[in-house]
DSSP file (Angstrom, degrees, kcal/mol; ACC not computed):
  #  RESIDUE AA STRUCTURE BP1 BP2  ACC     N-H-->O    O-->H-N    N-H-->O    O-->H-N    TCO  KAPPA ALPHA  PHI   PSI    X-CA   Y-CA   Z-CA
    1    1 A X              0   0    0      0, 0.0     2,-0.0     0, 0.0     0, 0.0   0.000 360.0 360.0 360.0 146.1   14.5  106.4   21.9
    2    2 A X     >  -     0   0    0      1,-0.1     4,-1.7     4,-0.0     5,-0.1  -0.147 360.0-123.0 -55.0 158.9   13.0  103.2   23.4
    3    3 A X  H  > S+     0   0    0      2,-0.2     4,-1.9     3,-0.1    -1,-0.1   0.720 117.5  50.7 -78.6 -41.9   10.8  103.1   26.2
    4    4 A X  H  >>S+     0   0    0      2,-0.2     4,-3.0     3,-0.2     5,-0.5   0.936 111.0  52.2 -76.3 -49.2   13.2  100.8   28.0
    5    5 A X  H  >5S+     0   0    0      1,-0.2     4,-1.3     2,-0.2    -2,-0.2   0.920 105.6  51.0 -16.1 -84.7   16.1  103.4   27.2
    6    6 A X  H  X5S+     0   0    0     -4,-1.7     4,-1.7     2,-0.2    -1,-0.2   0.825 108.6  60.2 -44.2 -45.1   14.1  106.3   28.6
    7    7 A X  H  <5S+     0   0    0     -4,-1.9     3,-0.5     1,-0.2    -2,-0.2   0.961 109.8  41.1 -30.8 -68.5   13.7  103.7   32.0
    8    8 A X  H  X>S+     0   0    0     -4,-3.0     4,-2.4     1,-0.2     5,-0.5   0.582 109.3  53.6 -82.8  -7.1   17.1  103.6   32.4
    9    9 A X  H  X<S+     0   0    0     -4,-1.3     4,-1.3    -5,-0.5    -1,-0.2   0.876 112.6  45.8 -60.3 -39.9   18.0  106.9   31.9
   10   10 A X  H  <5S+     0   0    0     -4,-1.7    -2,-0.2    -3,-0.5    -1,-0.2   0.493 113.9  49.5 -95.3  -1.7   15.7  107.9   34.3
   11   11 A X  H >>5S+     0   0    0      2,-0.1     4,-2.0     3,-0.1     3,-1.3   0.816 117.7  44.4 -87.2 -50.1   17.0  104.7   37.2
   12   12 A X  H 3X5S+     0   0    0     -4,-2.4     4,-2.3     1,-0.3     5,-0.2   0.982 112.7  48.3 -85.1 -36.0   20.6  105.9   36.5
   13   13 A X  H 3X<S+     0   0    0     -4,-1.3     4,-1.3    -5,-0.5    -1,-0.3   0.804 122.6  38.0 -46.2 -28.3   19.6  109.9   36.8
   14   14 A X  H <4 S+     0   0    0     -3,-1.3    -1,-0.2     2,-0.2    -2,-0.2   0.559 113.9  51.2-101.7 -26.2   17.6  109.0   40.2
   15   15 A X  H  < S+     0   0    0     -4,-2.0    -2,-0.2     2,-0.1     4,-0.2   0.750 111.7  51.4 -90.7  -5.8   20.1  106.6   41.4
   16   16 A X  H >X S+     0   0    0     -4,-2.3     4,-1.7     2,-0.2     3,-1.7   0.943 112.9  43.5 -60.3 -75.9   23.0  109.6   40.7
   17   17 A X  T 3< S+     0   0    0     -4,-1.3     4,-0.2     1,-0.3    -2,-0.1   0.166 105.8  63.5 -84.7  24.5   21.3  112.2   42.7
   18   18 A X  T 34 S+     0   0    0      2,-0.1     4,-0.4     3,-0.0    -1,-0.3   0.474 106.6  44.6-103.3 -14.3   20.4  109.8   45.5
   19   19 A X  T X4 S+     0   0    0     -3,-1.7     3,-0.7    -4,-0.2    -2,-0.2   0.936  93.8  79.3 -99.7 -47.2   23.9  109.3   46.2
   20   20 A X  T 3X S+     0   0    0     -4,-1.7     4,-2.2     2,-0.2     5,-0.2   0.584  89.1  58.1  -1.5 -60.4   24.9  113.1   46.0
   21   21 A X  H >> S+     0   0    0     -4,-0.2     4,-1.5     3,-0.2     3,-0.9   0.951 117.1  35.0 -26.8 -87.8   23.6  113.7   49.4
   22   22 A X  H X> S+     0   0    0     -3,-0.7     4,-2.5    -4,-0.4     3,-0.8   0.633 106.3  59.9 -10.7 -77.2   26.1  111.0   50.4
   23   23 A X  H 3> S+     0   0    0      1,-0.3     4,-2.2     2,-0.2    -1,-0.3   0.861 112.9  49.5 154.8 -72.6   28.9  111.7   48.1
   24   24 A X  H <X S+     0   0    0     -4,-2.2     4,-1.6    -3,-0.9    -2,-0.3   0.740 109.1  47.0 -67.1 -36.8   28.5  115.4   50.3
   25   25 A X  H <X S+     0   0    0     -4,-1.5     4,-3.3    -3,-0.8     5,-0.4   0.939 115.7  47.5 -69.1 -53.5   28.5  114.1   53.8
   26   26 A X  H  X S+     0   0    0     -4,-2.5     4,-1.3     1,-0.2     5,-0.3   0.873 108.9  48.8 -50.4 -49.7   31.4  112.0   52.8
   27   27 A X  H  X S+     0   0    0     -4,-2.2     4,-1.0     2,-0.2     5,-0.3   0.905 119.7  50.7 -64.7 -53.8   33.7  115.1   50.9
   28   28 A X  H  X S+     0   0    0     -4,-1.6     4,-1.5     1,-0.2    -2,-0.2   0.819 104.9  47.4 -54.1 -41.2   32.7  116.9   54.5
   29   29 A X  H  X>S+     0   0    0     -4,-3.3     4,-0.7     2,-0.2     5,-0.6   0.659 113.6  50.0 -80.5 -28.3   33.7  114.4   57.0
   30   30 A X  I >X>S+     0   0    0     -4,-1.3     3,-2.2    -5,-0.4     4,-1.9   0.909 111.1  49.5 -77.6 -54.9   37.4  113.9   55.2
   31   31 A X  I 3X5S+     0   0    0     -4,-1.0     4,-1.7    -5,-0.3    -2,-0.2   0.918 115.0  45.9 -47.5 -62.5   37.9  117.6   55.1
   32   32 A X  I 3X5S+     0   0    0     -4,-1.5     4,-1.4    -5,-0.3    -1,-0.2   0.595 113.6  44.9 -28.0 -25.6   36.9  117.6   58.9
   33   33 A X  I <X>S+     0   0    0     -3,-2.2     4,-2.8    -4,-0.7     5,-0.5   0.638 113.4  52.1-100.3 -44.4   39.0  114.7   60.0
   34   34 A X  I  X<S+     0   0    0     -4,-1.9     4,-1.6    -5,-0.6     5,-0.4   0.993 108.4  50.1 -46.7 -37.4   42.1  116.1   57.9
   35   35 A X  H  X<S+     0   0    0     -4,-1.7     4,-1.5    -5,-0.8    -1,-0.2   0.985 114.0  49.8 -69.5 -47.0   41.7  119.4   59.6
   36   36 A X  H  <5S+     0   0    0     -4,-1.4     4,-0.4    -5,-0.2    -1,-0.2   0.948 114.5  39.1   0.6 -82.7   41.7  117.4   63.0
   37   37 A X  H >X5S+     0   0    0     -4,-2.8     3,-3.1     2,-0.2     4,-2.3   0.995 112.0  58.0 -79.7 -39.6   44.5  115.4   62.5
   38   38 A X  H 3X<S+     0   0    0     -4,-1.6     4,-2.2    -5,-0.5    -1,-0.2   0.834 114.6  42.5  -4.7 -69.0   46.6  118.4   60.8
   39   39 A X  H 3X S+     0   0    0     -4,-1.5     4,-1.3    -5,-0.4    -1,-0.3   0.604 111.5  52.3 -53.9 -29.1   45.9  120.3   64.1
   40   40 A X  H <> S+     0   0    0     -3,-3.1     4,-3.5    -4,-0.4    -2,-0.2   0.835 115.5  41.9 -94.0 -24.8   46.7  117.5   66.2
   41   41 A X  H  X S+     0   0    0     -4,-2.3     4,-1.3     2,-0.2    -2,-0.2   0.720 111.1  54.2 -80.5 -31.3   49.9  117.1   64.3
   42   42 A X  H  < S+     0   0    0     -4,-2.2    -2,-0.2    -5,-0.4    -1,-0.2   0.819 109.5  46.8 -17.8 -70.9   50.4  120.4   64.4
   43   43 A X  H >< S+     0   0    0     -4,-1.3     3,-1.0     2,-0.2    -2,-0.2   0.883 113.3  49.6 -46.7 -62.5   50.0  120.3   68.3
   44   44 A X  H >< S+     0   0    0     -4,-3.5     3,-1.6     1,-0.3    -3,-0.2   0.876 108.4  54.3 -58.3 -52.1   52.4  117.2   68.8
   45   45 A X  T 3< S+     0   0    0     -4,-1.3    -1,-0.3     1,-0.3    -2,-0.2   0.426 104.2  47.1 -59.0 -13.6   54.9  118.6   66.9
   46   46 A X  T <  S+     0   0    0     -3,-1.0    -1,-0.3     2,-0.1    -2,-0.2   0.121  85.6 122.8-111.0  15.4   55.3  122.2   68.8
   47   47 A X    <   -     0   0    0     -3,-1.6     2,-0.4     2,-0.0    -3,-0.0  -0.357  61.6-136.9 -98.2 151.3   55.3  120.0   71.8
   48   48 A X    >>  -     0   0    0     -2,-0.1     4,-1.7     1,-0.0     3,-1.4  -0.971  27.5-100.7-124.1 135.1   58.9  120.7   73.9
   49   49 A X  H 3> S+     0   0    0     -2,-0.4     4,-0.6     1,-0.3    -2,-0.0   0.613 120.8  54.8  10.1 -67.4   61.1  117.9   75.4
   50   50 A X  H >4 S+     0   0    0      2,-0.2     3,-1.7     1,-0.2    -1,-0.3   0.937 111.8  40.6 -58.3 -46.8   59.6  118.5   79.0
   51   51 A X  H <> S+     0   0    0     -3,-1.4     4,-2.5     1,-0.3     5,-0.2   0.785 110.1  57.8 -73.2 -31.5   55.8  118.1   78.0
   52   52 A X  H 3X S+     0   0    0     -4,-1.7     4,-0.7    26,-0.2    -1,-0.3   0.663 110.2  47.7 -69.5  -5.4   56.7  115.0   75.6
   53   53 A X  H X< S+     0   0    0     -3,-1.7     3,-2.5    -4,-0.6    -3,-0.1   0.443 114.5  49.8 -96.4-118.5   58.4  113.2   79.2
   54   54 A X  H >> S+     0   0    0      1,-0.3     4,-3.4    -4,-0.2     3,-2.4  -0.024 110.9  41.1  38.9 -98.4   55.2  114.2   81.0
   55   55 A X  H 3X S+     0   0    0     -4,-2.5     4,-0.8     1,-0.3    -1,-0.3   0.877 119.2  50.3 -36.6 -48.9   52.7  112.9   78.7
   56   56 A X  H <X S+     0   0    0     -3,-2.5     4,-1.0    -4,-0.7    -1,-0.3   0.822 113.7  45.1 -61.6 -34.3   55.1  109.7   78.4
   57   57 A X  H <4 S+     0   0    0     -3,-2.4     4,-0.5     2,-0.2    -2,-0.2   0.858 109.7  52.5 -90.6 -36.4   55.4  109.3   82.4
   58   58 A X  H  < S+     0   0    0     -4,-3.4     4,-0.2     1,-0.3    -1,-0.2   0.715 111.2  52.6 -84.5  -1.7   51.6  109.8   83.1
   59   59 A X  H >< S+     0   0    0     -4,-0.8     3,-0.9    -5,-0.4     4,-0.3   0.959 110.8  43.1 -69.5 -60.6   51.3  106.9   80.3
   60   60 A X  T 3< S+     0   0    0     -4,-1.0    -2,-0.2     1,-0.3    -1,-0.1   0.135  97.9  80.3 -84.8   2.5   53.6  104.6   82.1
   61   61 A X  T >  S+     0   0    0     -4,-0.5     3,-1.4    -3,-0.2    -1,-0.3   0.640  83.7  56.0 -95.0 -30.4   52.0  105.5   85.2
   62   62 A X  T <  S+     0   0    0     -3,-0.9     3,-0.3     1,-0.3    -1,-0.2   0.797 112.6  47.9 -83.6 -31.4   48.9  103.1   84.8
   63   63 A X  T 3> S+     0   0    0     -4,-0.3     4,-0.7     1,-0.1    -1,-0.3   0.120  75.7 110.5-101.3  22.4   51.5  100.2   84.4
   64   64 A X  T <4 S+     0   0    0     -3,-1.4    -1,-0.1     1,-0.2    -2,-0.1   0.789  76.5  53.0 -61.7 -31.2   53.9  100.9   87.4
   65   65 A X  T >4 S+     0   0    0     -3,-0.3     3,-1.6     1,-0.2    -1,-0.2   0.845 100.3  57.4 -87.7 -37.8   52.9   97.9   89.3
   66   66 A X  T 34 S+     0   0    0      1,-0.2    -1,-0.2     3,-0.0    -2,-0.2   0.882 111.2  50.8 -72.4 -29.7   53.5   95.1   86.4
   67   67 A X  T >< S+     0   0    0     -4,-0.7     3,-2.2    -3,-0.1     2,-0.8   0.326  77.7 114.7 -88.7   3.7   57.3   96.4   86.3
   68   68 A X  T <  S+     0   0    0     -3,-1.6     3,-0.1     1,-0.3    26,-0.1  -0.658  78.6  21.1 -93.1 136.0   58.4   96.4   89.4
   69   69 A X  T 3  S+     0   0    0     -2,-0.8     2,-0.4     1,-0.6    -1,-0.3   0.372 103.5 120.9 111.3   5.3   61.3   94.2   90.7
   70   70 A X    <   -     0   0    0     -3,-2.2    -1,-0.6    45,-0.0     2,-0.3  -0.944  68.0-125.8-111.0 136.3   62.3   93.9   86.3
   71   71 A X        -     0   0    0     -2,-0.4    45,-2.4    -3,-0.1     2,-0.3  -0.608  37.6-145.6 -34.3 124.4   65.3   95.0   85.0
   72   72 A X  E     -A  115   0A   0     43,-0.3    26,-1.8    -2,-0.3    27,-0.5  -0.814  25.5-171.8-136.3 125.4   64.4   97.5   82.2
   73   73 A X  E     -Ab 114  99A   0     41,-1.7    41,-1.4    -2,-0.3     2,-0.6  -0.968  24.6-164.9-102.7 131.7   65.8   98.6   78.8
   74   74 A X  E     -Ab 113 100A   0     25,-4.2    27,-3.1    -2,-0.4     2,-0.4  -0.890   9.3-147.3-136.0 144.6   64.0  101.6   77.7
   75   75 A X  E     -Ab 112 101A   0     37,-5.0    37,-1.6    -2,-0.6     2,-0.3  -0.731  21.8-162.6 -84.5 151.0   63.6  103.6   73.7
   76   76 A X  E     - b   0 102A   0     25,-1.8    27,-1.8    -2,-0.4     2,-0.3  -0.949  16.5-178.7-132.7-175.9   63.3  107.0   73.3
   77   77 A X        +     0   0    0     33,-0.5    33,-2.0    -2,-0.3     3,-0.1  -0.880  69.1   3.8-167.3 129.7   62.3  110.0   70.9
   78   78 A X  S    S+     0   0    0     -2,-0.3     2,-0.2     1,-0.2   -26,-0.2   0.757 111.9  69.0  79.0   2.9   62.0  113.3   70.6
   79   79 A X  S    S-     0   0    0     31,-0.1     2,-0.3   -27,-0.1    -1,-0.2  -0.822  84.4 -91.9-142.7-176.2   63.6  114.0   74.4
   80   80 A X     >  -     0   0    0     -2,-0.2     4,-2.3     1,-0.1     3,-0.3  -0.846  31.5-113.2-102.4 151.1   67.1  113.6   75.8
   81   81 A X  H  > S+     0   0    0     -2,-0.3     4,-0.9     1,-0.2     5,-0.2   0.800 117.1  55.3  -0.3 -71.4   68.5  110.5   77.6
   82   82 A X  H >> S+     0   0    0      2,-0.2     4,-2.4     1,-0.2     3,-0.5   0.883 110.0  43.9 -75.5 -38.6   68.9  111.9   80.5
   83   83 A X  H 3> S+     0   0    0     -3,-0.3     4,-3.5     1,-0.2     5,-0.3   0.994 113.6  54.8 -46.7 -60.8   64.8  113.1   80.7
   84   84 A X  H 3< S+     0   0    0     -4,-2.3     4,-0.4     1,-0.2    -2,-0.2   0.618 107.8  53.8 -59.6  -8.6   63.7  109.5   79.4
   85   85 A X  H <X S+     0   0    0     -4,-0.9     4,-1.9    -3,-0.5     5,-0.4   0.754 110.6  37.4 -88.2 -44.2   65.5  108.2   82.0
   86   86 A X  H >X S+     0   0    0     -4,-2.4     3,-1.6    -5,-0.2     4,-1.6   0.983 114.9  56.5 -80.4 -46.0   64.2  109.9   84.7
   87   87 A X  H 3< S+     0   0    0     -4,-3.5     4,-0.5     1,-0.3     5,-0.4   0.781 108.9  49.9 -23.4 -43.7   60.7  109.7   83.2
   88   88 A X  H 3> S+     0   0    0     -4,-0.4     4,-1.6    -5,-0.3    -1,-0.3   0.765 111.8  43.3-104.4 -43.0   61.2  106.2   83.1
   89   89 A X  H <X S+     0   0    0     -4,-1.9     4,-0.6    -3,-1.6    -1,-0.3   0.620 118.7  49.2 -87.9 -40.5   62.5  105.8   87.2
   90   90 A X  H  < S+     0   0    0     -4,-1.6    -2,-0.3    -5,-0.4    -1,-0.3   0.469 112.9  41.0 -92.9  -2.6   59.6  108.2   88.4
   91   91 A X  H  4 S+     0   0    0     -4,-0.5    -3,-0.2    -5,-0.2    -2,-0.2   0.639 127.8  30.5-114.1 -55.3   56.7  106.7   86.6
   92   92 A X  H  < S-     0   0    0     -4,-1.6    -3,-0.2    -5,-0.4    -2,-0.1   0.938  96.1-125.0 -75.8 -34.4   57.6  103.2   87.2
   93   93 A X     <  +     0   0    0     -4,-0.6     2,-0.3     1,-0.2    -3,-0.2   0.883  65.6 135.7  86.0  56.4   59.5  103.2   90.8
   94   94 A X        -     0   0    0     -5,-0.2    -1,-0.2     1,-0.1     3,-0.1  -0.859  51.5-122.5-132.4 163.2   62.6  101.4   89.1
   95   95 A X        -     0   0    0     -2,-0.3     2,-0.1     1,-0.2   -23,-0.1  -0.111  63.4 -32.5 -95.9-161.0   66.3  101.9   89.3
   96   96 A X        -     0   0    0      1,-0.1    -1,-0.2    -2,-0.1   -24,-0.2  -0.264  65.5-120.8 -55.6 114.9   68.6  102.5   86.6
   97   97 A X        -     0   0    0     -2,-0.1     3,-0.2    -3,-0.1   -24,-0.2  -0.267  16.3-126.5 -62.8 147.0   67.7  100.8   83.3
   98   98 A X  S    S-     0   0    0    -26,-1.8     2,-0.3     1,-0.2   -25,-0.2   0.753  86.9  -2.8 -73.3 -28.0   70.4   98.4   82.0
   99   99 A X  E     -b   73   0A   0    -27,-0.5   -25,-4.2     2,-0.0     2,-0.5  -0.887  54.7-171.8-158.5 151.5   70.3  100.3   78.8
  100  100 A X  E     +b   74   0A   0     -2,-0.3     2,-0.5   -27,-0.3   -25,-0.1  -0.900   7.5 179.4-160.5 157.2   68.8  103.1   76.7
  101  101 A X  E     -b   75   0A   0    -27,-3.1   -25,-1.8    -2,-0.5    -2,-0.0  -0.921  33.5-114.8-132.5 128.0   69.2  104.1   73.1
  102  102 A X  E     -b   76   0A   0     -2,-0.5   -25,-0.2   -27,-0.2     2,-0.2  -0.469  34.5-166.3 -57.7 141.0   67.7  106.9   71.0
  103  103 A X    >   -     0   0    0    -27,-1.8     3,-1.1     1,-0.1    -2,-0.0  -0.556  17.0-175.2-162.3  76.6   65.7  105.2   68.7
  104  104 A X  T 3  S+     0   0    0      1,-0.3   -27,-0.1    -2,-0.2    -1,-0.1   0.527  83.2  78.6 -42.3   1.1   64.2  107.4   65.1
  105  105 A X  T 3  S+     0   0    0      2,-0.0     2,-0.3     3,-0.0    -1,-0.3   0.546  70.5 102.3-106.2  15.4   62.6  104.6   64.4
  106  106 A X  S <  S-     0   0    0     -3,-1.1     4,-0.0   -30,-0.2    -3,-0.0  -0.607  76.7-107.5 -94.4 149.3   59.8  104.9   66.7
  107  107 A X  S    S-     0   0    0     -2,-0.3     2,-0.2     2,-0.0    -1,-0.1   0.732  87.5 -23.2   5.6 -72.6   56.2  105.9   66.1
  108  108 A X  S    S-     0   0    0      1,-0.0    16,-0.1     2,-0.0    19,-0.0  -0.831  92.7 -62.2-167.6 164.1   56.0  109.3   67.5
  109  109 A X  S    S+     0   0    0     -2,-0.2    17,-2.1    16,-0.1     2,-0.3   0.014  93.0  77.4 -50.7 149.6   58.1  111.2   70.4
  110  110 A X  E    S- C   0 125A   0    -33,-2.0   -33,-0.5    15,-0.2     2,-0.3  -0.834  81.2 -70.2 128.5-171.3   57.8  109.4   73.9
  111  111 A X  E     - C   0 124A   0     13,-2.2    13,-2.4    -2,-0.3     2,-0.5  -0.658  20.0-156.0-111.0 150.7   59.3  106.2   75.4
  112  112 A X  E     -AC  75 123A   0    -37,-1.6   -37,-5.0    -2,-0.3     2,-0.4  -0.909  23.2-167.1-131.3 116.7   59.0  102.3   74.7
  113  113 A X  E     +AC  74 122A   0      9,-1.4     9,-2.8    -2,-0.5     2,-0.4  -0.979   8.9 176.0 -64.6 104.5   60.1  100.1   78.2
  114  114 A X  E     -AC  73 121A   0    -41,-1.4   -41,-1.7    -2,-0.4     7,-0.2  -0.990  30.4-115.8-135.7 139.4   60.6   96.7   77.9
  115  115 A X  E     -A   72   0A   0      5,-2.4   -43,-0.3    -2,-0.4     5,-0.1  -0.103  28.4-114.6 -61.4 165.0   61.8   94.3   80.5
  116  116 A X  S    S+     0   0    0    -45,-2.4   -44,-0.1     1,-0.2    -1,-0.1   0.825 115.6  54.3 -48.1 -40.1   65.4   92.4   80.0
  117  117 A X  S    S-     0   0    0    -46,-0.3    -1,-0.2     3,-0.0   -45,-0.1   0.847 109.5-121.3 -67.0 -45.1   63.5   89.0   79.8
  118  118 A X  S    S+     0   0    0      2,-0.2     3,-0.1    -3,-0.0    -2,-0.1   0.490  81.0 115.5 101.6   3.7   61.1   90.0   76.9
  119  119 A X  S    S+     0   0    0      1,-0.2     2,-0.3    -5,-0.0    -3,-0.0   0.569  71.6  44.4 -97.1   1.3   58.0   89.4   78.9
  120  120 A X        +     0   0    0     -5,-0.1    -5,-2.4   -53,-0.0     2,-0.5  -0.857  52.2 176.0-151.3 137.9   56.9   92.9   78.9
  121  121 A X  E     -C  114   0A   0     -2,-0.3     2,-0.3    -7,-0.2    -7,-0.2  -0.849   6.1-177.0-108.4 117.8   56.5   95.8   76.6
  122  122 A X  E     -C  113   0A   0     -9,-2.8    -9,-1.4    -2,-0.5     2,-0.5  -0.693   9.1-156.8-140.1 115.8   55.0   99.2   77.3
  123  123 A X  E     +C  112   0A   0     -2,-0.3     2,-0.4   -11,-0.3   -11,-0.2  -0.721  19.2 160.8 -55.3 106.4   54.5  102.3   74.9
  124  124 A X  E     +C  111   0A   0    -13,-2.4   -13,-2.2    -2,-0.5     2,-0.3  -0.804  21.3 130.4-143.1 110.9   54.2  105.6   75.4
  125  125 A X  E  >  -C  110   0A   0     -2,-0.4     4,-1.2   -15,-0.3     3,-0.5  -0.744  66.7 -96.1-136.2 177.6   54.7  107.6   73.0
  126  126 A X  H  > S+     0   0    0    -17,-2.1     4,-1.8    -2,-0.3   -16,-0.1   0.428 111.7  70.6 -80.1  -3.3   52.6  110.5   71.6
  127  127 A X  H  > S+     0   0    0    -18,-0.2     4,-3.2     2,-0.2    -1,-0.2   0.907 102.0  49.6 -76.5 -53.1   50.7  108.7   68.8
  128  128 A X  H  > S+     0   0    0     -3,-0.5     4,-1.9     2,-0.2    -2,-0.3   0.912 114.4  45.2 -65.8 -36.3   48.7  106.9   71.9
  129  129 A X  H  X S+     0   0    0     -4,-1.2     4,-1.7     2,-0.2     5,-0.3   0.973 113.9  52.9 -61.9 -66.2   48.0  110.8   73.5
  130  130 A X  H  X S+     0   0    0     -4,-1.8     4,-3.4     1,-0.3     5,-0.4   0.815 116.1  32.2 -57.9 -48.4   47.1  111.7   70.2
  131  131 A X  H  X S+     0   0    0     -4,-3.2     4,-3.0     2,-0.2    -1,-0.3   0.991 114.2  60.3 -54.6 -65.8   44.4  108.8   69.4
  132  132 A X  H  X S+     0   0    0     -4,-1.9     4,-2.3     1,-0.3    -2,-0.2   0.785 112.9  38.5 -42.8 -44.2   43.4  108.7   72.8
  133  133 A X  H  X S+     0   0    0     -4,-1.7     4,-2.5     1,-0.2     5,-0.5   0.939 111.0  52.4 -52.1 -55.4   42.5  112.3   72.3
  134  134 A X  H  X S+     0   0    0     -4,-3.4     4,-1.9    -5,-0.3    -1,-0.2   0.920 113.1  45.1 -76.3 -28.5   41.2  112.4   69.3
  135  135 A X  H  < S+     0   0    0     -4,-3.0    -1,-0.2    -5,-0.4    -2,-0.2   0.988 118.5  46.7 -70.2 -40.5   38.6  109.3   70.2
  136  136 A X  H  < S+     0   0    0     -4,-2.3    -2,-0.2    -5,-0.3    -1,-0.2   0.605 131.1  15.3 -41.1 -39.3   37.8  111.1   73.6
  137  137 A X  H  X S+     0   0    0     -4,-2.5     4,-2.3    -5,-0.1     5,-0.3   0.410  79.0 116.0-133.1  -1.9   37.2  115.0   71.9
  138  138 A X  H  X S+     0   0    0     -4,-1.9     4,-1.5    -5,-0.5     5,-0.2   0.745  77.9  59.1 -27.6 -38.7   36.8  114.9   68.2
  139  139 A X  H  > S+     0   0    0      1,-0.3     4,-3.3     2,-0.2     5,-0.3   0.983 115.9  35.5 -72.8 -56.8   33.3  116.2   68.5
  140  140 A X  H  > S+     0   0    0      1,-0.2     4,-1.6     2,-0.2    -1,-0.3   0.838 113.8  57.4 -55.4 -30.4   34.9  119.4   70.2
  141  141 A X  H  X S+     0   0    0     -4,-2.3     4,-2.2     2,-0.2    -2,-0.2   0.881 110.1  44.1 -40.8 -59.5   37.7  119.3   68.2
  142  142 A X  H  X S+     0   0    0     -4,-1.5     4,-3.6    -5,-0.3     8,-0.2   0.891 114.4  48.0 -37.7 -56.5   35.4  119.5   65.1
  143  143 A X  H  X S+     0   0    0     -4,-3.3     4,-0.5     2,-0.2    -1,-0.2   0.933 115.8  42.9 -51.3 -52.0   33.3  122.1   66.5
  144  144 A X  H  < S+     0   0    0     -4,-1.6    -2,-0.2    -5,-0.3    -1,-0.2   0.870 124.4  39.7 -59.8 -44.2   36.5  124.2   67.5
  145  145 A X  H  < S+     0   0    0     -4,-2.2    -2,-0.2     1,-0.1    -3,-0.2   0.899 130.1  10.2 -72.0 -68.8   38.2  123.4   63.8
  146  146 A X  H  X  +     0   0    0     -4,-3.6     4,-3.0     1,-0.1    -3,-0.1  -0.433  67.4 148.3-140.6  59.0   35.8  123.5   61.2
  147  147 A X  T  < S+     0   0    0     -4,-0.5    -1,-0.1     2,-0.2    -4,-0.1   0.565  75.0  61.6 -76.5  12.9   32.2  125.1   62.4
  148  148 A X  T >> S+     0   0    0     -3,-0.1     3,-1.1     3,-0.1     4,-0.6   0.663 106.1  45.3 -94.6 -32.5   31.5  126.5   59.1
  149  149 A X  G >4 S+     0   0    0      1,-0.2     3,-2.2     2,-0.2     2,-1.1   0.986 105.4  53.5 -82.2 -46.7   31.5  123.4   57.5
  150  150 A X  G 3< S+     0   0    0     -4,-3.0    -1,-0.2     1,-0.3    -2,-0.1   0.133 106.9  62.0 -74.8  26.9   29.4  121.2   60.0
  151  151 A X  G <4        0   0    0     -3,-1.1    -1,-0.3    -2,-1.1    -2,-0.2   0.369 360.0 360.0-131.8 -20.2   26.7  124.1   59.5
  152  152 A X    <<        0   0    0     -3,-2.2    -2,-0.2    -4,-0.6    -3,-0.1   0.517 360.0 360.0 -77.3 360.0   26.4  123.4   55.9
């Protein structure tokens, strides 16, 4: 073998087991976030009717003020009418929505509200809980989920 040969045998062999390290952080952290969101999907999913209106009213809560005095249409998922409706009258401080319609085609479980006009939209559905959470707690989440692995 060549001298230049043996070089590059010996760049690609060093430049191999310099990304290994890497390679291993990387294989750790996807196995950690899947086991997350698994669990968090997990979570959402065992979730019952009452606790998905909840989560959905304390969403809609933060946005009470921009909706008052509109006429309202509202989605749902994952609850009945008659909950998404009151969710919907107790969070905002509005009267009877002009219509609402069950609607599979949403995100995740929870409500979408949007005025008659089209000038406002609000979402709350369980996708936002579930990011908010997960940007807010991963680290404990991790910790809780997979501490054999963040010890390697």
């Amino acid at each position: 073998m060549s001298a230049a040969a043996d070089a590059w045998i010996k760049r690609y062999r060093l430049e191999t087991l310099a990304r290994l390290p890497l390679d291993k952080i990387r294989y750790k952290t996807d196995l950690i976030d899947r086991r997350i969101r698994n669990a968090m999907e997990s979570f959402v999913a065992s979730l019952g009717e009452e606790r998905i209106a909840a989560l959905s009213e304390s969403l809609m809560r933060v946005a009470a003020s921009q909706f008052a005095g509109l006429e309202l249409t509202l989605r749902y998922k994952g609850i009945g009418r008659p909950r998404a409706v009151a969710a919907v009258k107790t969070a905002l401080g509005v009267g009877e929505p002009r219509s609402a319609v069950e609607d599979s085609r949403l995100p995740a479980p929870g409500i979408v509200v949007e005025s008659v006009d089209g000038s406002l939209t609000l979402k709350a559905t369980l996708d936002l809980v579930e990011s908010d959470l997960l940007d807010r707690q991963r680290g404990e989440l991790a910790k809780a989920l997979c501490a054999e692995a963040l010890k390697a």
